[in-house]
C-alpha positions in Angstrom: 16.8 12.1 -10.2 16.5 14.8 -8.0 12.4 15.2 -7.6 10.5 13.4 -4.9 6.7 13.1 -4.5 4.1 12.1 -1.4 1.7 10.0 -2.2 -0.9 9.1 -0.5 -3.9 6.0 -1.2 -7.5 7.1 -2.2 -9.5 4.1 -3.5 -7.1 1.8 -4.5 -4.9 4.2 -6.6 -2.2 6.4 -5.7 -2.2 10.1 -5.9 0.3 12.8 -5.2 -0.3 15.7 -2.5 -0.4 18.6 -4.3 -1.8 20.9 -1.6 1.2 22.4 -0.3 0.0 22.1 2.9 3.4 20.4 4.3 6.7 22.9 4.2 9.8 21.6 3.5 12.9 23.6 3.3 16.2 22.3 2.7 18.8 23.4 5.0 21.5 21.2 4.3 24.4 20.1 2.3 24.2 22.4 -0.1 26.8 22.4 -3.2 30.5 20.3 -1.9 29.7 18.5 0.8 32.1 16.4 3.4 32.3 12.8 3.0 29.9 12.1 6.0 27.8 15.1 5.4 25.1 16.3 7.4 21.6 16.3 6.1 18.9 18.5 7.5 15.8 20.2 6.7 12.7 22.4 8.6 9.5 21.3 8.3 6.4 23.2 9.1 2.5 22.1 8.6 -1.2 24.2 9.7 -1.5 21.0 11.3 0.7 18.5 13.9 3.3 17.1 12.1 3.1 12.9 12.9 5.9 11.7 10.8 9.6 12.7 9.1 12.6 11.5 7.8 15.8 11.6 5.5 17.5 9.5 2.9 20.6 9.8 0.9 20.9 7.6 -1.8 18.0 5.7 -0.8 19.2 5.0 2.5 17.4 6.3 5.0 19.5 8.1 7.9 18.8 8.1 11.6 17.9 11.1 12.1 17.1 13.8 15.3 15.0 16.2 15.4 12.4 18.7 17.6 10.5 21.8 17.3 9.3 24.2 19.8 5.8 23.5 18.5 4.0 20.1 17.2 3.7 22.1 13.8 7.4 23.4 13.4 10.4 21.7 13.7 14.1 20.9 12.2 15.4 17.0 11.4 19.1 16.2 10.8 21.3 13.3 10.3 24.1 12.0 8.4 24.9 8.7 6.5 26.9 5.6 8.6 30.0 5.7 6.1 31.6 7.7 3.9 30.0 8.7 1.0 31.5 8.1 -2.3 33.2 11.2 -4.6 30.8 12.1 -6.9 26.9 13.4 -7.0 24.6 12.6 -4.7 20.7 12.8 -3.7 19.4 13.7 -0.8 15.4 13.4 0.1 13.2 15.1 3.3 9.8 14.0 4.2 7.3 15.3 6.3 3.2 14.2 6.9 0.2 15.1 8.8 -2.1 12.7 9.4 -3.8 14.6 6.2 -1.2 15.5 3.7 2.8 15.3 3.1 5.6 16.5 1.1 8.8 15.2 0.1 11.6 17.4 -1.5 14.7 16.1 -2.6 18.0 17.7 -4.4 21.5 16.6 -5.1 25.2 17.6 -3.7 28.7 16.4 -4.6 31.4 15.1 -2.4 35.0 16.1 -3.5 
């Protein structure tokens, strides 16, 4: 599917941040994308941002990144082969060492 969900562990049970506290925005593939597209988003927090990352497929990507401030920055990447033709779904994370987001959404290769 294309949704995606932070969770984070409170007594034993899982429970999904809801705070909207972590910003992300998509940057990247939109629509068609090239075979080996790349994948980037910018994420932005009231609060240092400690961890990130990217997946396509479930695959997580090596990605780069930086940000003129600890609260700001952009994350990028693309997938080690080719991607198939056909639909694919793309995921960006982002956490403070309080609360996290994850967004996902979908692109096609021709």
């Amino acid at each position: 599917g294309t949704t995606a969900r932070a969770l984070h562990l409170a007594g034993g049970t899982w429970h999904p941040d809801t705070t909207g506290l972590v910003k992300v925005s998509i940057l990247g593939p939109h629509g068609t994308a090239a075979a080996t597209p790349q994948v980037a988003a910018e994420l932005s927090a009231k609060a240092p941002l400690v961890e990130s990352a990217l997946w396509v497929d479930g695959v997580e990507l090596l990605e780069k990144g930086g940000g003129l401030t600890p609260d700001r920055g952009t994350i990028y990447g693309a997938p080690n082969a080719r991607l198939a033709p056909g639909n694919h779904v793309a995921v960006a994370y982002a956490r403070t060492a309080g609360h996290a987001t994850a967004v996902a959404w979908s692109f096609h290769v021709a």
